[in-house]
C-alpha positions as semicolon CSV with decimal commas, in nm:
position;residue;x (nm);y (nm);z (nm)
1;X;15,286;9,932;11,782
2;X;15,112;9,855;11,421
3;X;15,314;10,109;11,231
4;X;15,314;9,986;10,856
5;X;15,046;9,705;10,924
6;X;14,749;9,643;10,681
7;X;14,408;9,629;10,870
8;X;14,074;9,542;10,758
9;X;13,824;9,645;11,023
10;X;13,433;9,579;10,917
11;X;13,139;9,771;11,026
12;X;13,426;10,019;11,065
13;X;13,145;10,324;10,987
14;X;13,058;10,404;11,329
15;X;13,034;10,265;11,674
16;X;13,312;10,049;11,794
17;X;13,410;10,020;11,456
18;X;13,516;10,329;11,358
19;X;13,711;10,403;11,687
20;X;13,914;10,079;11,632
21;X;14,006;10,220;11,292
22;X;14,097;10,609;11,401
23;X;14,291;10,457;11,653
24;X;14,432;10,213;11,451
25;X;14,520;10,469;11,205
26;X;14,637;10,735;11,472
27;X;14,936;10,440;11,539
28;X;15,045;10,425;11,235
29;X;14,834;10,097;11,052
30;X;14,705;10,111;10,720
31;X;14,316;10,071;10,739
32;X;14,056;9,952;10,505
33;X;13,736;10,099;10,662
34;X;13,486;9,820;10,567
35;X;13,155;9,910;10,581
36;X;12,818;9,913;10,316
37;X;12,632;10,172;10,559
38;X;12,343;9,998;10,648
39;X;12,117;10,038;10,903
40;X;12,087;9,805;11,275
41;X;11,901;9,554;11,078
42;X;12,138;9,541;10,794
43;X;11,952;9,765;10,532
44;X;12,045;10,027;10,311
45;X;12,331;10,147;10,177
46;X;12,513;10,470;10,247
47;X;12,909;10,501;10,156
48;X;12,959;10,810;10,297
49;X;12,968;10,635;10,640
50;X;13,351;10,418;10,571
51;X;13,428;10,770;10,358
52;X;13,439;10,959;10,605
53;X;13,632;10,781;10,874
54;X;13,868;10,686;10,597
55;X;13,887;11,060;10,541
56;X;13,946;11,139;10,900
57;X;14,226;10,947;10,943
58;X;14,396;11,070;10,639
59;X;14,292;11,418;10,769
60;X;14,520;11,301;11,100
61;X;14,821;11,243;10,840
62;X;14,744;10,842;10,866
63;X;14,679;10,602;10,538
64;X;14,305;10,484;10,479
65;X;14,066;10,395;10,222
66;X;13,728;10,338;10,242
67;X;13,525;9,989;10,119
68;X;13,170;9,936;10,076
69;X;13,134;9,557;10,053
70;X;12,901;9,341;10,281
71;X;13,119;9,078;10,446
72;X;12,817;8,800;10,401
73;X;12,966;8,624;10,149
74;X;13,325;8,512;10,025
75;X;13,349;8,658;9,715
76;X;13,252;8,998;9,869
77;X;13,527;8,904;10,131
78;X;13,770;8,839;9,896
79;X;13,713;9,140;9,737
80;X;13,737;9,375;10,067
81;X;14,106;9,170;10,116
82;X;14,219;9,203;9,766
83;X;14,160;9,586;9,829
84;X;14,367;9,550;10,126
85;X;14,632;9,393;9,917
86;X;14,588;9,631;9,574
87;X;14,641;9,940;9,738
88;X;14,886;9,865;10,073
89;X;15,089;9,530;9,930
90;X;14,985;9,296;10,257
91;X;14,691;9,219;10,483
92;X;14,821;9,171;10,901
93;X;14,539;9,237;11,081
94;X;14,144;9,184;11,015
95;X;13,874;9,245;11,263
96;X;13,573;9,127;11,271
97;X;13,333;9,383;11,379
98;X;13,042;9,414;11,165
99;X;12,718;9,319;11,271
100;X;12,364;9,360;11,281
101;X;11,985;9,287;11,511
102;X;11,682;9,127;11,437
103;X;11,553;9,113;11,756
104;X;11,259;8,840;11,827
105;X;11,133;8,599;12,047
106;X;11,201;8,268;11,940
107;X;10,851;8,117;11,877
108;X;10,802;8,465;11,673
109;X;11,141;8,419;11,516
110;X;11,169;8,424;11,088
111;X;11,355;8,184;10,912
112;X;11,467;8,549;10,704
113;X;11,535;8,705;11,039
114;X;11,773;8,403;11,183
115;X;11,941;8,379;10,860
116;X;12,037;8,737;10,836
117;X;12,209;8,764;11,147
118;X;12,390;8,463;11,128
119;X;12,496;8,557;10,706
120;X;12,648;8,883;10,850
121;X;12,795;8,740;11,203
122;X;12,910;8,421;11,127
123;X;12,924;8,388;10,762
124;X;13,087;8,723;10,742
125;X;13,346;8,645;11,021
126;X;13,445;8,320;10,871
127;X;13,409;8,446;10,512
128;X;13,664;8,774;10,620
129;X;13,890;8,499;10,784
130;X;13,880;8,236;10,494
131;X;14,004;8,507;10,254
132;X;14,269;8,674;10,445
133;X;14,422;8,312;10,587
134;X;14,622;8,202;10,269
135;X;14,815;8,539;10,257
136;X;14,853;8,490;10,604
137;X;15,014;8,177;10,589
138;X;15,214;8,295;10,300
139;X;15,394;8,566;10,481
140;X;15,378;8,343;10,837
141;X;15,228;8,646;11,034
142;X;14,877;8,816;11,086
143;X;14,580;8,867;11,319
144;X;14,285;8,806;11,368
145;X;14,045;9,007;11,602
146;X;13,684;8,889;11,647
147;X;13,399;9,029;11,838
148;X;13,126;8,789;12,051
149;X;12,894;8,912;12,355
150;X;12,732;8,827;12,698
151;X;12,464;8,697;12,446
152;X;12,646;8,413;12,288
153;X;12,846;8,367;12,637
154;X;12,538;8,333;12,858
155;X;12,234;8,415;12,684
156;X;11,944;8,710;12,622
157;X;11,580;8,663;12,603
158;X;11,469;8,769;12,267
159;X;11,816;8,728;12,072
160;X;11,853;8,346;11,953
161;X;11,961;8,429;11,607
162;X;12,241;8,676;11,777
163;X;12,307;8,493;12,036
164;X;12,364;8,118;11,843
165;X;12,589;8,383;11,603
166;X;12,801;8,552;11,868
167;X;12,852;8,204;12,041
168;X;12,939;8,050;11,719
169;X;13,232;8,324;11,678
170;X;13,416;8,175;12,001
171;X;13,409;7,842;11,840
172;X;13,542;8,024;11,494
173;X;13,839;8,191;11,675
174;X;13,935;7,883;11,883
175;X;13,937;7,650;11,548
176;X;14,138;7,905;11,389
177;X;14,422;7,977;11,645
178;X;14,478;7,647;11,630
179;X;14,458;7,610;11,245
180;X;14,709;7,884;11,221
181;X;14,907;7,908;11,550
182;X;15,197;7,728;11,305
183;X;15,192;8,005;11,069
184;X;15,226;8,272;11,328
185;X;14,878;8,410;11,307
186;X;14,686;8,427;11,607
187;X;14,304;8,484;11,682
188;X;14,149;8,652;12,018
189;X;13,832;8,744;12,059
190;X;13,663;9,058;12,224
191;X;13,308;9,068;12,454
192;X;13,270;9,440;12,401
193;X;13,050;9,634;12,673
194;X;12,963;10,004;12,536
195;X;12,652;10,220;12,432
196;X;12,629;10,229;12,029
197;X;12,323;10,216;11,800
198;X;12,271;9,813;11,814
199;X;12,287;9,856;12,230
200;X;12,004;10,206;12,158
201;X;11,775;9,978;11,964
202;X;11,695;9,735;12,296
203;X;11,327;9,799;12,424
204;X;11,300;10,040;12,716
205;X;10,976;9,959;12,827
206;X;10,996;9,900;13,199
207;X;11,255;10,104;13,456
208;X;11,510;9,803;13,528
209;X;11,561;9,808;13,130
210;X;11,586;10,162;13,120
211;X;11,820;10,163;13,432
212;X;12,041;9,908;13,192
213;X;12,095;10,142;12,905
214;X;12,186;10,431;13,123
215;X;12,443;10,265;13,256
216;X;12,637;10,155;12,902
217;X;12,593;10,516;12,795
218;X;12,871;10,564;13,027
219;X;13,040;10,300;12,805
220;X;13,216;10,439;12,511
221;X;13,286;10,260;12,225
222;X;13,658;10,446;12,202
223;X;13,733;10,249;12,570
224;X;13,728;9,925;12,302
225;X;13,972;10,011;12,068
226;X;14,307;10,008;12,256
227;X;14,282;9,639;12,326
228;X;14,209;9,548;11,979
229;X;14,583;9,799;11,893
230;X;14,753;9,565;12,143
231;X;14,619;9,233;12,028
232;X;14,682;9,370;11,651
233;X;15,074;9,412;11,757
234;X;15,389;9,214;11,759
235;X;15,396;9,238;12,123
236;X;15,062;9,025;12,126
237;X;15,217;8,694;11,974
238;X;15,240;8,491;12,311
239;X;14,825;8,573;12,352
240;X;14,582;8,358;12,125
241;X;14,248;8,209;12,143
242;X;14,130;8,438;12,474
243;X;13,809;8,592;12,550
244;X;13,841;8,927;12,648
245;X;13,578;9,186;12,829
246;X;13,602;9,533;12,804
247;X;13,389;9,758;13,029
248;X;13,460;10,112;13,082
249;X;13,791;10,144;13,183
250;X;13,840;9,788;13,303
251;X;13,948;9,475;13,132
252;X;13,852;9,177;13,189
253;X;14,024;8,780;13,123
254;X;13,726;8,519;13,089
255;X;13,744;8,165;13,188
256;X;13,799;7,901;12,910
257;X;13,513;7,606;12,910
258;X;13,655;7,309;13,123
259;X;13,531;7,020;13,286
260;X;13,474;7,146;13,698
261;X;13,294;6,788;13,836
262;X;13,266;6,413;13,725
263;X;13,243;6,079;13,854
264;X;13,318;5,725;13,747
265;X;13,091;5,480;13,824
266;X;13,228;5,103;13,770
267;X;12,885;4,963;13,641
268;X;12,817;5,243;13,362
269;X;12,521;5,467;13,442
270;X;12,137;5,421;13,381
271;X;11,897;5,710;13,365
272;X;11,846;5,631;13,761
273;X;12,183;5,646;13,905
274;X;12,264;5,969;13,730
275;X;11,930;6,084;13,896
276;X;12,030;5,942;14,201
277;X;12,387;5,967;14,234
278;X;12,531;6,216;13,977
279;X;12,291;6,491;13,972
280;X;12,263;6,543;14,322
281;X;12,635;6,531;14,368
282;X;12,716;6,825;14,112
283;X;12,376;7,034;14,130
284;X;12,566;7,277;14,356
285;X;12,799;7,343;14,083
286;X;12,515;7,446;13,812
287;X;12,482;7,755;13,682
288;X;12,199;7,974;13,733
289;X;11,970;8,016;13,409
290;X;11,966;8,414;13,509
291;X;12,331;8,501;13,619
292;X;12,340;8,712;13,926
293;X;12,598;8,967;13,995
294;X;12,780;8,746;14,259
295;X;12,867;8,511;13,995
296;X;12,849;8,686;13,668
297;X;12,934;9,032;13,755
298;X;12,818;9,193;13,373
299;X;12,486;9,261;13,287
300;X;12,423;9,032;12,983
301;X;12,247;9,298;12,800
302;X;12,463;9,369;12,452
């Protein structure tokens, strides 16, 4: 389905990552396995990590080559496409993957620690995306596949820095299906549900918590990939700017944000009439603060 295709997959080192790119790979796309090595919090540096997924799918007869550069700034991003470009002639397909935790309350919350997250989620989504777009357009094809959560899409106490990134991502891949839809190049995006490292660095301090991570153990990052393979192909060029959940071995469409109640009032509205009129009216419709599984059947733990 992506035989010949050019891929850039980041945090591509382990996790969901690297089974995107093996599988990738195992259908016949050329990969760049981006990834600097670093640990959950986006430290240290250890290239044997893209190496050797790289190396396994040459080992499995596919092409690959491993890159090392952080995607938190353009000129890194550039860099990771031109290698895309230097060694396979073309870039079709980038997917935004890479990411990292720095877990904290908000009133405990660093400016270093809210920067960080959003530098490598947003920053390194749109920076991967601003560098691959012109050749994009050029040839009038290409893909883009990002990655958000249940934390951007509904929220998690303790991860406003990840969260505010992960919802920023939707609004990323939205503005950029329809920048490029013209061109041919479309942009989906991915709410992942599996056990990896980020998921084994949550707290586990009381037995509902601990009940939570047992259950996305079952969850295997490999159960991700396929999706990404379909959205990556040809036969994906009718489906752009969706959400996507992917949970085990289901698969799941999510709803895009539309209006679902409003009223007209003739006079305009003062503070008391939409206290008197509109709130009450609508307040059956609201959305509970902590989604329940009747209405929200995911827990919104990754």
């Amino acid at each position: 389905m992506v035989k010949d295709k050019v891929a850039v997959v980041t945090g591509a080192g382990r996790g969901i990552g690297r089974e995107i790119a093996l599988l990738l790979g195992k259908y016949g796309a050329k990969v760049v396995v981006n990834d600097p090595g670093g640990n959950t919090t986006g430290q240290g540096v250890d290239q044997m990590v893209a190496e050797e997924v790289a190396q396994e799918i040459r080992a499995a007869g596919g092409q690959a080559i491993a890159n090392f550069e952080s995607v938190a700034s353009l000129s890194a991003a550039e860099k990771i496409i031109e290698d895309a470009v230097k060694n396979f002639g073309r870039i079709d397909i980038v997917v935004n993957n890479a990411g990292i935790l720095r877990d904290r309350i908000l009133f405990k919350m660093s400016e270093e620690e809210f920067d960080a997250v959003i530098g490598v989620h947003i920053k390194g989504a749109w920076s991967m995306t601003r560098a691959a777009a012109p050749h994009m357009k050029e040839q009038k094809s290409g893909r883009f596949i990002n990655f958000t959560s249940t934390t951007g899409l509904i929220g998690q106490v303790g991860q406003v820095n990840y969260g505010t990134a992960k919802a920023g991502i939707v609004g990323l891949t939205k503005n950029t299906a329809l920048d490029l839809e013209r061109f041919n190049v479309t942009a989906n995006l991915i709410c992942p549900f599996a056990y990896t490292r980020l998921v084994g660095t949550i707290e586990t301090d009381d037995p509902a918590k601990q009940a939570r991570v047992e259950k996305f153990k079952r969850m295997t990052p490999d159960k991700i990939a396929p999706l990404v393979v379909y959205l990556a192909s040809d036969q994906a060029q009718e489906v752009n700017a969706q959400i996507f959940g992917v949970r085990g071995n289901e698969i799941t469409l999510f709803s895009q944000i539309r209006p679902i109640r409003n009223m007209h009032l003739d006079n305009g509205w003062t503070p008391e009439t939409i206290g008197e009129i509109f709130v009450p009216a609508v307040k059956n419709s609201f959305y509970p603060l902590e989604i329940s599984a009747d209405v929200f059947p995911y827990d919104p733990l990754v």
